[in-house]
C-alpha positions in Angstrom: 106.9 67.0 96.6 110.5 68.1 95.5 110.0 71.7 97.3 109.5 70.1 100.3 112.4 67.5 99.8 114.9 70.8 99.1 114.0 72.3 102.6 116.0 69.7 104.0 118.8 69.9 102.3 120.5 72.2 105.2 119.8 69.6 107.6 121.0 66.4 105.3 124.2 68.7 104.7 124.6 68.5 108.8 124.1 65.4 108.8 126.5 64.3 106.4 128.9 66.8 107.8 128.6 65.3 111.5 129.1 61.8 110.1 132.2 62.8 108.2 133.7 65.1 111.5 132.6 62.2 114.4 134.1 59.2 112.1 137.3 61.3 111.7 137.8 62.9 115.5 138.8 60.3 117.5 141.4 58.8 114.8 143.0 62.4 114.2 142.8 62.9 117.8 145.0 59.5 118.0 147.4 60.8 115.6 147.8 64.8 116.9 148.1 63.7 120.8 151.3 61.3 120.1 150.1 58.2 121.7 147.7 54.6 121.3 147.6 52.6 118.6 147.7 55.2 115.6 151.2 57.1 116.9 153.4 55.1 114.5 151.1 55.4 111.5 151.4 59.4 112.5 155.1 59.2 112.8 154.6 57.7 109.0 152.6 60.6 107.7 155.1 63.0 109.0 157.9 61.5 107.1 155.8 62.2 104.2 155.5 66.2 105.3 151.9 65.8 106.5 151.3 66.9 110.1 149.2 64.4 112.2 147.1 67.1 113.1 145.6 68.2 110.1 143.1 65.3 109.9 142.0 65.8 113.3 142.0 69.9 112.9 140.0 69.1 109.5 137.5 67.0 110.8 136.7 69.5 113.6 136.3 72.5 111.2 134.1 70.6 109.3 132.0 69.6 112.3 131.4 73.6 112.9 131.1 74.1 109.8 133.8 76.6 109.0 136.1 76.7 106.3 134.2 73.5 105.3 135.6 73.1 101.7 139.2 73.7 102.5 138.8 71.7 105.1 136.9 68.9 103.1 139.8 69.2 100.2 142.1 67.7 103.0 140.1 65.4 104.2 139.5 63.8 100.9 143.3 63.6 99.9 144.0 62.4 103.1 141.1 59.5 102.3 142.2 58.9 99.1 145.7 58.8 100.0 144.6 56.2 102.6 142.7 54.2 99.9 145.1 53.4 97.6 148.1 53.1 100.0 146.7 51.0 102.6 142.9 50.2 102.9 142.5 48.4 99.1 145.4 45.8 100.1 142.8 44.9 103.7 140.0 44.2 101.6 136.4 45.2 100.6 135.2 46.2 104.5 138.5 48.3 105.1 138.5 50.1 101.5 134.5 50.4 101.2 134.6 52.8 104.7 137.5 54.8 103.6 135.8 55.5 100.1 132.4 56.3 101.8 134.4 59.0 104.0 136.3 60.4 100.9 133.0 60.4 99.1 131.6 62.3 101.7 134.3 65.2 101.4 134.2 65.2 98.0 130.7 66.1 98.2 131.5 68.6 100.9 133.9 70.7 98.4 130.6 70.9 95.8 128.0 71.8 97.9 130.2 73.5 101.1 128.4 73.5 104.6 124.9 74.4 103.8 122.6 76.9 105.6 123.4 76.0 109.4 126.9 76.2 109.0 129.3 78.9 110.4 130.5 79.3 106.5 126.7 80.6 106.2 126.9 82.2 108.7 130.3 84.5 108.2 129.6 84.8 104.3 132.5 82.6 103.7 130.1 79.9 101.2 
């Protein structure tokens, strides 16, 4: 019963990493084109020396599934970052989606992009 549970575990890695990439895109996208609702919280972020691109490069690198741990590492400080500065003072529905998301990278670092991932693919996990 486990054997055939661990063949999918490259296709419940892609699945966690298209949930993480398509929850992230359109925000990052927000923040790296300059303009709707998320351009001053970008302007924010650069004053702390982060570009408002890298969530939105991140998230696509991870949805291809190359360079998927370095790309997860900036996700998840970008998550965690976003946790304790702004979602835990909203309440339980804004923090509990921002920790699922940093969970999620977190557990992209440890187990990288799995088997049908460009990583895999280029010898890079």
């Amino acid at each position: 019963m486990l054997q055939r549970l661990n063949r999918g575990l490259s296709w419940g890695s892609l699945a966690l990493r298209l949930a993480l990439a398509l929850s992230i895109i359109y925000p990052g996208y927000q923040k790296a084109a300059r303009y709707g609702a998320l351009h001053h919280f970008a302007h924010y972020v650069a004053t702390l020396g982060v570009p408002g691109w890298l969530g939105y490069v991140s998230a696509f690198l991870i949805l291809i599934g190359l360079f998927t741990r370095v790309a997860a590492i900036f996700v998840s400080i970008n998550m965690i970052v976003a946790l304790f500065a702004v979602a835990i003072h909203h309440g339980y529905d804004s923090y509990s989606y921002v920790a699922a998301l940093a969970a999620m990278a977190i557990m992209l670092i440890f187990s990288g992009g799995g088997a049908l991932s460009l990583d895999r693919k280029f010898g890079f996990s």
